[in-house]
C-alpha positions as CSV (number, residue, x, y, z in Angstrom):
1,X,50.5,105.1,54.3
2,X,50.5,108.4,55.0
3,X,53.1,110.8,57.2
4,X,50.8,111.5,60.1
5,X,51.8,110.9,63.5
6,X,48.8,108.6,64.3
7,X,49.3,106.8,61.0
8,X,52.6,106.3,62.2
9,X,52.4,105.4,65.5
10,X,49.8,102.9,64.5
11,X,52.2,101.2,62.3
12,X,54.9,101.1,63.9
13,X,53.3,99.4,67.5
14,X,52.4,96.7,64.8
15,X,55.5,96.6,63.8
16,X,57.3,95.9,67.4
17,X,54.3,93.8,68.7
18,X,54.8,91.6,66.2
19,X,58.7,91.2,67.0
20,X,57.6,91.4,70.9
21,X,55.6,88.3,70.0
22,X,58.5,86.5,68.6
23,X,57.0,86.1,65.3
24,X,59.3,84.5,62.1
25,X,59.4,84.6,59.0
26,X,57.0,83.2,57.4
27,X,54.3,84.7,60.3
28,X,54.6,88.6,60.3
29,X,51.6,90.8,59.8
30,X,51.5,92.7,56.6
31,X,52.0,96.1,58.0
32,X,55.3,95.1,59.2
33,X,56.3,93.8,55.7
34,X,55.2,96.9,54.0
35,X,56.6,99.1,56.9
36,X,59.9,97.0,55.9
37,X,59.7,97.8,51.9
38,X,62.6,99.9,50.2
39,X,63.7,100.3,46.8
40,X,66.4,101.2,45.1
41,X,65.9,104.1,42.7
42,X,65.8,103.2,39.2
43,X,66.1,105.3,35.6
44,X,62.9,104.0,34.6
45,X,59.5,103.0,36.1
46,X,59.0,99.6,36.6
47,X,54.9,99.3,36.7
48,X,55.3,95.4,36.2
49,X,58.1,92.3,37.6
50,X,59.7,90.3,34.3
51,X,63.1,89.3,35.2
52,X,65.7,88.9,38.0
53,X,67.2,92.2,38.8
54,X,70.6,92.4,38.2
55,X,71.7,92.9,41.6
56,X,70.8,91.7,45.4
57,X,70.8,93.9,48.1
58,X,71.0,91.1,50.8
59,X,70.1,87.9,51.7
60,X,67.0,87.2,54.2
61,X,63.3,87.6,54.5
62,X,63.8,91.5,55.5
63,X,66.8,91.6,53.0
64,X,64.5,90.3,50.2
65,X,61.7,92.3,50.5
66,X,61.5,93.9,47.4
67,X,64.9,93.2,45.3
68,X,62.6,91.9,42.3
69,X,61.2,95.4,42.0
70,X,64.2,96.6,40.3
71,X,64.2,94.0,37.4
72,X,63.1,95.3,34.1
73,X,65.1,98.0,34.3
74,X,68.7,99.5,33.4
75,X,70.2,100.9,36.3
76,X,72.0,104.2,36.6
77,X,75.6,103.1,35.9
78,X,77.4,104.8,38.8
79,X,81.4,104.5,39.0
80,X,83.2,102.8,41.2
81,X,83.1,104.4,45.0
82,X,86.3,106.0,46.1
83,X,87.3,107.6,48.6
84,X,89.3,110.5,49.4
85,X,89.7,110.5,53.3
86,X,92.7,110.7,55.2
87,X,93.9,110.8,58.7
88,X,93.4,114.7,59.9
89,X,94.6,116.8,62.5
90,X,92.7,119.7,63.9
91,X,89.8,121.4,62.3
92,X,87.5,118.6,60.1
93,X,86.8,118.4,56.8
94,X,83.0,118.1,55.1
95,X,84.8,115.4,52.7
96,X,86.3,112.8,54.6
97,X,84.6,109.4,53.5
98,X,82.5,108.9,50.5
99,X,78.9,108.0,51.0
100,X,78.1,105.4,48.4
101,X,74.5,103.9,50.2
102,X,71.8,103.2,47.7
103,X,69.0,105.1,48.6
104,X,66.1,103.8,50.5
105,X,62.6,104.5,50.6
106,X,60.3,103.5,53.2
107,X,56.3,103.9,53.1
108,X,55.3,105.9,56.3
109,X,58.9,105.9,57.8
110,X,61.8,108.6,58.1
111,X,65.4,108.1,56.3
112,X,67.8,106.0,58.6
113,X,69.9,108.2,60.5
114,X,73.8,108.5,60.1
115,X,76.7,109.5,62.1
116,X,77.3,113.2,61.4
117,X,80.3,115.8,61.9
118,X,78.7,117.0,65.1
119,X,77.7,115.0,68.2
120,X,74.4,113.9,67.8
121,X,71.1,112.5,70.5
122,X,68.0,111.6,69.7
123,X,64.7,113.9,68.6
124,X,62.9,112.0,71.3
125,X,62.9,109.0,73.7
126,X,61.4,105.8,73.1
127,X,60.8,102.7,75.7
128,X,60.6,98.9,75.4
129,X,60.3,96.7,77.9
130,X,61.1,92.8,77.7
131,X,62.9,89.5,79.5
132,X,66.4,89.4,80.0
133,X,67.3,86.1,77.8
134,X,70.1,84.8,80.9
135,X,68.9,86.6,84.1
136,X,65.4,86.0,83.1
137,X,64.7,89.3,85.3
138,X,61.7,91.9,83.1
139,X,63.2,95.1,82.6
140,X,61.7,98.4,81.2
141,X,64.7,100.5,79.4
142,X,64.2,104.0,78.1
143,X,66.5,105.5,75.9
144,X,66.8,109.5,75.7
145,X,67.9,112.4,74.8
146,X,71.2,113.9,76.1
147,X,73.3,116.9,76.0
148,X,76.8,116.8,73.9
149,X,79.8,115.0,75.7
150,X,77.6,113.4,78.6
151,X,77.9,109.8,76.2
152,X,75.8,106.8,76.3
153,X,75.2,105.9,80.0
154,X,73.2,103.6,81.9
155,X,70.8,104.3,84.8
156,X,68.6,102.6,86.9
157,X,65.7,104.1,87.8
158,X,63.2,103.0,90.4
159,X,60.2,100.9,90.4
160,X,57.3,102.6,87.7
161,X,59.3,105.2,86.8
162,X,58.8,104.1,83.0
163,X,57.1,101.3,82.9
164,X,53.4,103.1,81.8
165,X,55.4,104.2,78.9
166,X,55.5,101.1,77.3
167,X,52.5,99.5,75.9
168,X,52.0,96.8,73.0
169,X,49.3,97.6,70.7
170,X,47.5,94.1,70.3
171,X,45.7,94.9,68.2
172,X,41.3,94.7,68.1
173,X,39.6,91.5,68.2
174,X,36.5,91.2,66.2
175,X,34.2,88.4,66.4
176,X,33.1,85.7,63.3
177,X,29.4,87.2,63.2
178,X,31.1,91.0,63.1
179,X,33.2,89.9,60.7
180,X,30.3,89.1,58.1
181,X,28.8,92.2,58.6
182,X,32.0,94.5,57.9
183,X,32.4,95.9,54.5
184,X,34.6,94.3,51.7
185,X,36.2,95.9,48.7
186,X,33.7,94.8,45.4
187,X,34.6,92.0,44.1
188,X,38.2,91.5,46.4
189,X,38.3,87.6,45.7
190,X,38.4,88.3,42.3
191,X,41.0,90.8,42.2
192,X,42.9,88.1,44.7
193,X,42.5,85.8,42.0
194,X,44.4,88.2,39.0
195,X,47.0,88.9,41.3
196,X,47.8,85.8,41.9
197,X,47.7,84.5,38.0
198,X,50.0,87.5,37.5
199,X,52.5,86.1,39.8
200,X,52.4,82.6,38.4
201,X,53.2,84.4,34.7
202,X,55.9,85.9,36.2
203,X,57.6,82.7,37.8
204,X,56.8,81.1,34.3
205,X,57.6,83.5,32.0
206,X,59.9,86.2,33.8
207,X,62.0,83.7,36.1
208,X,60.7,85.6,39.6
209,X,62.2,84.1,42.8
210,X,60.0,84.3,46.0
211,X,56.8,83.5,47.5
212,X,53.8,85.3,46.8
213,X,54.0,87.7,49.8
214,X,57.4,88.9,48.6
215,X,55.9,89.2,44.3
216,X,53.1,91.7,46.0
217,X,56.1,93.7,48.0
218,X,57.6,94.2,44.6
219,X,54.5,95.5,42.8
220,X,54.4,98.1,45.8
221,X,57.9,98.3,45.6
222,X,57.2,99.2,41.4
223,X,54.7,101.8,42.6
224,X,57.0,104.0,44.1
225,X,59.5,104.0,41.3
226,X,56.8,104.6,39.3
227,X,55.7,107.5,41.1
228,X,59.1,109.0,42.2
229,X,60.5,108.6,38.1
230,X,57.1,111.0,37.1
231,X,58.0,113.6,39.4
232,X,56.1,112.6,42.4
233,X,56.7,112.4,45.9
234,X,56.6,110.0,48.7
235,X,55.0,111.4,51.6
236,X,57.4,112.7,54.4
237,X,58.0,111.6,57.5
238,X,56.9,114.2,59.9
239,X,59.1,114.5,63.4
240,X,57.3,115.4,66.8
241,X,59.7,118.8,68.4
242,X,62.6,118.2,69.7
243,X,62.1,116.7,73.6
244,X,64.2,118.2,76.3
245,X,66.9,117.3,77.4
246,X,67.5,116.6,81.3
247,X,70.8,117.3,82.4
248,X,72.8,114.8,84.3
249,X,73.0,115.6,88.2
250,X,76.6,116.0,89.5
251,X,75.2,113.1,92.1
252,X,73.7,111.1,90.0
253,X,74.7,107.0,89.6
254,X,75.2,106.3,86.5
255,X,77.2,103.8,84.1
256,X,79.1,105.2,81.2
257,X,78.8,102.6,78.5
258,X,82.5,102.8,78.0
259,X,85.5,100.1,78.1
260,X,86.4,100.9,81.7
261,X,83.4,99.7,83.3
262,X,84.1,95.9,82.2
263,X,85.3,94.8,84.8
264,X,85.4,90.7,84.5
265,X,84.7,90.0,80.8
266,X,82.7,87.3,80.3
267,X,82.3,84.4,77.0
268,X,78.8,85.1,76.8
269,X,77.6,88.8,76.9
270,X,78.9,92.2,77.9
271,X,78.6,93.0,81.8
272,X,78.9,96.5,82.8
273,X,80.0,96.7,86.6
274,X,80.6,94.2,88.7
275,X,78.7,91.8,91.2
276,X,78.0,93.6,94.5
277,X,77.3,97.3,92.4
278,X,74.9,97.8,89.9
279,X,75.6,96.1,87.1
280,X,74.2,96.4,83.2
281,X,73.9,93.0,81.5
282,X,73.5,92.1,77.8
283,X,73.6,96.0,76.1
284,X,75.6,95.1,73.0
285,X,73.2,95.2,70.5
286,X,71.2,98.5,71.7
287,X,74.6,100.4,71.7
288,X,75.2,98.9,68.2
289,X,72.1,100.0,67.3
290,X,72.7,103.8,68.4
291,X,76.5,103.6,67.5
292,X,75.4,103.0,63.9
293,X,73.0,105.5,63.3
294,X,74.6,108.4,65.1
295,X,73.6,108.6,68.6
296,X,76.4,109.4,70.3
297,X,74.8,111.0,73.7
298,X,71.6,109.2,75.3
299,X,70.6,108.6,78.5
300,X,69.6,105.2,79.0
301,X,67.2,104.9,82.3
302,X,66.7,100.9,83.0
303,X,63.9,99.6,85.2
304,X,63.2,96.4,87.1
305,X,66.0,93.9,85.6
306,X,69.7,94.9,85.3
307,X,69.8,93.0,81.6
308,X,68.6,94.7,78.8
309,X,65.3,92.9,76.8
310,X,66.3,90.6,74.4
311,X,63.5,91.2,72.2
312,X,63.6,88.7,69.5
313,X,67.0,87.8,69.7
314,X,68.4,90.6,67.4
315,X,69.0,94.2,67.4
316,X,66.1,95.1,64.8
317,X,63.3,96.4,67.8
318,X,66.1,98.8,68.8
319,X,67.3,99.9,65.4
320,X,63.7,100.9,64.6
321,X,62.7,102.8,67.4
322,X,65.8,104.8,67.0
323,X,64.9,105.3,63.3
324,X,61.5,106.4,64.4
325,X,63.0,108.5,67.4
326,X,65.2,110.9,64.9
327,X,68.6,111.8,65.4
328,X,69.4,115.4,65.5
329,X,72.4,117.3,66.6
330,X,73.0,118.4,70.3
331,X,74.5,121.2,72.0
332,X,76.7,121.1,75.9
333,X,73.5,122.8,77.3
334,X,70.4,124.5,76.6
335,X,72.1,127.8,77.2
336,X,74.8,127.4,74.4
337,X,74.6,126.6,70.7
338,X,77.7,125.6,70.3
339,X,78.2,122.1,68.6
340,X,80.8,119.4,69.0
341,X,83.1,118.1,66.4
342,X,82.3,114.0,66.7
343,X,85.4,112.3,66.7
344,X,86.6,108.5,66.0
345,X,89.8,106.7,67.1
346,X,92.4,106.1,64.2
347,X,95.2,104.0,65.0
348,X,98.1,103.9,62.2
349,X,99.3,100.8,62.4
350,X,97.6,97.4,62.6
351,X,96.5,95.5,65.5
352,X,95.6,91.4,66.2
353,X,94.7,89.5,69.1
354,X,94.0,86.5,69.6
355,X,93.1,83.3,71.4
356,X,93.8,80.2,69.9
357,X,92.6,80.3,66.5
358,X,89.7,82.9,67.4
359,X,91.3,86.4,66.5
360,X,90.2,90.1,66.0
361,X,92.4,92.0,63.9
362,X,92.4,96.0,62.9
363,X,93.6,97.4,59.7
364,X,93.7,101.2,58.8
365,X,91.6,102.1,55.9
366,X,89.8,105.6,54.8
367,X,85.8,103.7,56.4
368,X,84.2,102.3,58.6
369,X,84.2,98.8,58.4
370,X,83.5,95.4,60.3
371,X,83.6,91.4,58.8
372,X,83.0,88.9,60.8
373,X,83.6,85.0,60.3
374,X,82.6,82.0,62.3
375,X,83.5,78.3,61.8
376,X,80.4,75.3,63.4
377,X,81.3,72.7,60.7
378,X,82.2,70.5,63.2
379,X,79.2,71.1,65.1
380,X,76.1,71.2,62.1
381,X,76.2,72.3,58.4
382,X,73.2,74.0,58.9
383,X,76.0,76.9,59.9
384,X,78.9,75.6,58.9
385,X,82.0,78.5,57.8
386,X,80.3,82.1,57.2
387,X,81.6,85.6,56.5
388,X,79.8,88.5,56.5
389,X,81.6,92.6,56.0
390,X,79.5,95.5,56.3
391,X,80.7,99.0,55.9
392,X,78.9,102.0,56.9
393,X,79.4,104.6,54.2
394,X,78.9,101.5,51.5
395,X,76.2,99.2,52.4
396,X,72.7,99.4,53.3
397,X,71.9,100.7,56.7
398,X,72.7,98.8,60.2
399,X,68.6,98.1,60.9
400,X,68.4,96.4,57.5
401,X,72.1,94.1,57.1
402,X,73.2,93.1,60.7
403,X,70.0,94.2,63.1
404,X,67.8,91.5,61.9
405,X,70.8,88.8,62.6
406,X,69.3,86.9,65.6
407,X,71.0,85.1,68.4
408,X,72.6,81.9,67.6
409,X,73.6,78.5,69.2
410,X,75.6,75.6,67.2
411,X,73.6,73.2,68.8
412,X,70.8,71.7,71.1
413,X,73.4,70.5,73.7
414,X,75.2,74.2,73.8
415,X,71.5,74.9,75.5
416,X,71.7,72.6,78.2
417,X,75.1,74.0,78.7
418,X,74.1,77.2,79.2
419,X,71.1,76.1,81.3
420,X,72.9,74.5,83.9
421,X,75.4,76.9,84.2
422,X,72.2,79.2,85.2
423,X,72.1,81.4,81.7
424,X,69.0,81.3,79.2
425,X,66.8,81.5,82.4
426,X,64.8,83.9,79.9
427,X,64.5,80.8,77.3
428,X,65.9,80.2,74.0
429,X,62.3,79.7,72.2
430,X,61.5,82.4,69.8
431,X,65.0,84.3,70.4
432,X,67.7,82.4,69.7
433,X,68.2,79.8,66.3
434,X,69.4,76.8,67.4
435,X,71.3,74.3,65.1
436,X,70.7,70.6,65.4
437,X,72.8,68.6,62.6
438,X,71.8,69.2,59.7
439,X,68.3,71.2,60.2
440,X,67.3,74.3,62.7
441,X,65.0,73.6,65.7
442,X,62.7,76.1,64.2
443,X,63.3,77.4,60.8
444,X,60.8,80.0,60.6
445,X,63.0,82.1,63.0
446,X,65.8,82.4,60.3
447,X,66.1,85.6,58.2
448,X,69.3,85.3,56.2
449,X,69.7,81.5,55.3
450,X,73.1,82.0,54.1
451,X,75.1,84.2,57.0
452,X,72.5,84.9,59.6
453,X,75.1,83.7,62.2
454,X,78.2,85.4,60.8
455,X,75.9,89.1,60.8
456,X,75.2,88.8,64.0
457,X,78.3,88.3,65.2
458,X,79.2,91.9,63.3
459,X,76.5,93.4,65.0
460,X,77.8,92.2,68.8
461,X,81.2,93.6,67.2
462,X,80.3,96.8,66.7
463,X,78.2,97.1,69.7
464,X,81.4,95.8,71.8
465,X,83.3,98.6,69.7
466,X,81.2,101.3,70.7
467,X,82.7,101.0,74.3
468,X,86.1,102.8,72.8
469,X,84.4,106.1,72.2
470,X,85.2,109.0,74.9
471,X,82.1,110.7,76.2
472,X,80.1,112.1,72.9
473,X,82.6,110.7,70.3
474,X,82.6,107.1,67.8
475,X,83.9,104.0,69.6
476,X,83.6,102.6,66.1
477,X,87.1,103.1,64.8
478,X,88.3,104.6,61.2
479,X,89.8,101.1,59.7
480,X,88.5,97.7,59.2
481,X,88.3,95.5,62.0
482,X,87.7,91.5,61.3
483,X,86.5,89.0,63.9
484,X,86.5,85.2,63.7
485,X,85.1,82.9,66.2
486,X,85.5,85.8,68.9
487,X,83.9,85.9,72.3
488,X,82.7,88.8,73.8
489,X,85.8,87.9,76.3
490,X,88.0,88.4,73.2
491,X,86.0,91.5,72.1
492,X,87.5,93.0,75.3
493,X,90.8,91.9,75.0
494,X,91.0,93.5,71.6
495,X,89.7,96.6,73.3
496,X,92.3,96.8,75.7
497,X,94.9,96.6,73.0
498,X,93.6,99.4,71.2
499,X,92.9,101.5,73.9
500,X,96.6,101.2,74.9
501,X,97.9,102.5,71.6
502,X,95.5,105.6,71.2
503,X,97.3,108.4,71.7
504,X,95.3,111.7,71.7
505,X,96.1,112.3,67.9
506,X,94.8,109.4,66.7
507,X,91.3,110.9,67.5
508,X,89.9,112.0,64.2
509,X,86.6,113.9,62.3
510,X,85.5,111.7,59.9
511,X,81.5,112.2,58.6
512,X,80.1,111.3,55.4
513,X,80.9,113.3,52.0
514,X,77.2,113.2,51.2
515,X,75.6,116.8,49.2
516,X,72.6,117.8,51.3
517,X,74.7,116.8,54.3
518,X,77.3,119.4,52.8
519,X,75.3,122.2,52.1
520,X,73.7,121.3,55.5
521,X,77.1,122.2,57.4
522,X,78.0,124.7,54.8
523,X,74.6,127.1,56.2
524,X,75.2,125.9,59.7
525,X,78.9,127.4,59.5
526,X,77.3,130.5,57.9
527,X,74.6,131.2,60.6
């Protein structure tokens, strides 16, 4: 569990094999459940699980982690959050929206990157490769660094270009008679053995919830309270240097991950370009992925395919490797330190569209916020009516509420639907959940049993809402916008509506009111 680069590395290949592989809940390796722990941090240790703790983070296998580990113990009382932002013109303010996360600590992983008050690109590139869940078509995509105001843009690169970059670690196979001959811990049954009475005292006796996987997460879980409330540390994530950047060339073919490159929105996914040009298929829920944590310039080279991987059906593979990438801030060249101020459309009045009973509506507010509801009860109770809100300055990060959402269908039928109107060529199986009355087609893919469905529509939300931003800037905006039953045709309509109100004022700073990130800008304005 240490902070070394190889330690890391090693850990985190597991970690994206295992979601490469398609694997569900109940089927992950242990390194990706303990590369998945976070706690909350607590006024006293808690060595030892007795009682429920008095609040949940979320719902969901990576949601659940370790929410026991808190019980026993009286939390800080904190007041209620508040904020004190409001609509500004000209130079930005360090206190615009109050940063009321719970902190979260990861064994052998760096803190989750946020939006700042500068543009920001990424410490250094990362690659995954993957099918394309409708063209079926394997694509290699590499996301990297950029300078400020180039954006998020697309481009396709040719044939092995990146592809060597991108390797699963599977892992070493060792055969039954090496097996018997490698070394065990003394007497490991028997400590199996305690651990698990331990676990059935605590169902008995101190009402625990969960499995036994999830119990031993929340002795680790107790271990790092423990060890933080003595005065100890948890070893650092370390960052490789910054990589260079490579400038855009003035010739270069590229697709700017913006609104004006939909050109025929479609019901199903987000198409960049048009048929007879290059076209970008299925990016919503990488660009929520780098939206959310800050990235607001990368260069995004795709290979092979023209749709992006669908991984496992969510945005979680993405999420992490921008996590593990780093954020840092950027400057408009290598020449220049000069930073840019990160801005965010801020529109004064509300905003609804709609289509039929399917509507997306925009209310100003001093956040960042998105809900999103759908309705299936027609179709299967197995979804039935769900709402799900996430806020960015609030809740826990994007990779941990909304990224591990997966894709969705209502029922078995929708995917013959689909099929025979020549989508899902990539296959459903191990990507998307699929309702059939009252059961799912394969449980062990679901991660939040109450409002999987609803939080990934927020995540194809915000992905669709990171097309508003100008090159370098948020396309999240400043307000609260709420979806239900929208399309991604819808998403686009919505878009168009908003766009055609911004006027150039209504582009804001906003950037969280956090105390290291103050004193952060404070000595950056000095120097």
């Amino acid at each position: 569990t240490g902070s070394t680069r190889s330690t890391r590395t090693m850990q985190h290949a597991s970690v994206l094999h295992a979601h490469a592989a398609g694997l569900g809940s109940h089927q992950q390796v242990p390194v990706v459940q303990r590369c998945a722990a976070r706690v909350h941090r607590c006024s006293a240790p808690c060595p030892h699980v007795r009682e429920l703790p008095a609040k949940r983070i979320s719902q969901g296998r990576i949601g659940q982690m370790m929410l026991q580990a808190a019980s026993q113990v009286d939390e800080v009382e904190e007041e209620p959050p508040t904020y004190d932002l409001k609509p500004k013109r000209g130079r930005p303010s360090t206190k615009d929206a109050r940063m009321t996360v719970p902190d979260v600590i990861e064994r052998a992983a760096p803190i989750h990157p946020y939006p700042g008050e500068f543009q920001q690109t990424l410490v250094r590139s990362f690659t995954l490769g993957g099918i394309g869940l409708h063209t079926g078509q394997y694509a290699c995509v590499r996301v990297r660094p950029a300078f400020a105001g180039e954006g998020r843009y697309f481009v396709h690169v040719p044939q092995g270009t990146n592809l060597h970059r991108f390797k699963l670690n599977s892992g070493t196979q060792v055969g039954a008679q090496d097996a018997e001959q490698m070394p065990l811990e003394e007497d490991v049954e028997g400590k199996k053995i305690e651990l698990f009475k331990r676990y059935l005292v605590d169902q008995e006796e101190g009402g625990f919830e969960g499995n036994f996987e999830q119990y031993l997460h929340a002795l680790d879980a107790g271990e790092m309270i423990t060890t933080l409330e003595e005065g100890g540390e948890i070893d650092e994530y370390t960052f490789d240097e910054d990589e260079p950047i490579q400038r855009r060339g003035e010739d270069e073919v590229y697709m700017a991950a913006s609104l004006e490159n939909i050109k025929t929105p479609q019901d199903m996914t987000l198409v960049l370009g048009e048929e007879g040009e290059e076209v970008i298929v299925g990016a919503e829920l990488l660009l929520a992925a780098l939206e959310t944590a800050g990235v607001d310039n990368a260069r995004i080279e795709i290979e092979g395919g023209r749709e992006v991987p669908v991984l496992d059906g969510s945005a979680l593979g993405w999420s992490m490797e921008v996590q593990f990438a780093g954020v840092r801030p950027t400057t408009v060249s290598d020449d220049s330190d000069e930073l840019v101020v990160r801005m965010a459309p801020c529109l004064v009045d509300p905003l609804t569209v709609h289509d039929g009973r399917a509507f997306i509506s925009y209310v100003p507010e001093n956040t960042q916020r998105v809900s999103a509801g759908v309705d299936w009860k027609e179709q299967t109770d197995m979804i039935g009516r769900q709402w799900f809100s996430w806020c960015l300055y609030e809740d826990l990060p994007f990779r941990f509420e909304l990224a591990p959402a997966r894709r969705y269908l209502p029922t078995v039928e929708s995917v013959t639907g689909l099929t025979n109107l020549g989508l899902l060529r990539g296959g459903a199986e191990s990507v998307v959940m699929v309702a059939s009355g009252d059961k799912w087609w394969d449980p062990t893919m679901i991660r939040f049993v109450r409002d999987e469905a609803a939080r990934h529509e927020a995540a194809l939300l915000i992905g669709s809402l990171s097309l508003l931003a100008k090159p370098g800037h948020a396309g999240l905006p400043l307000g609260h916008v709420v979806s239900y039953q929208a399309t991604p045709a819808l998403h686009i309509k919505f878009l168009e509506a908003m766009q055609a109100q911004l006027q150039p004022e209504d582009w804001v700073p906003v950037w969280a009111d956090d105390e290291e990130l103050v004193e952060e800008a404070e000595e950056g304005e000095d120097g």
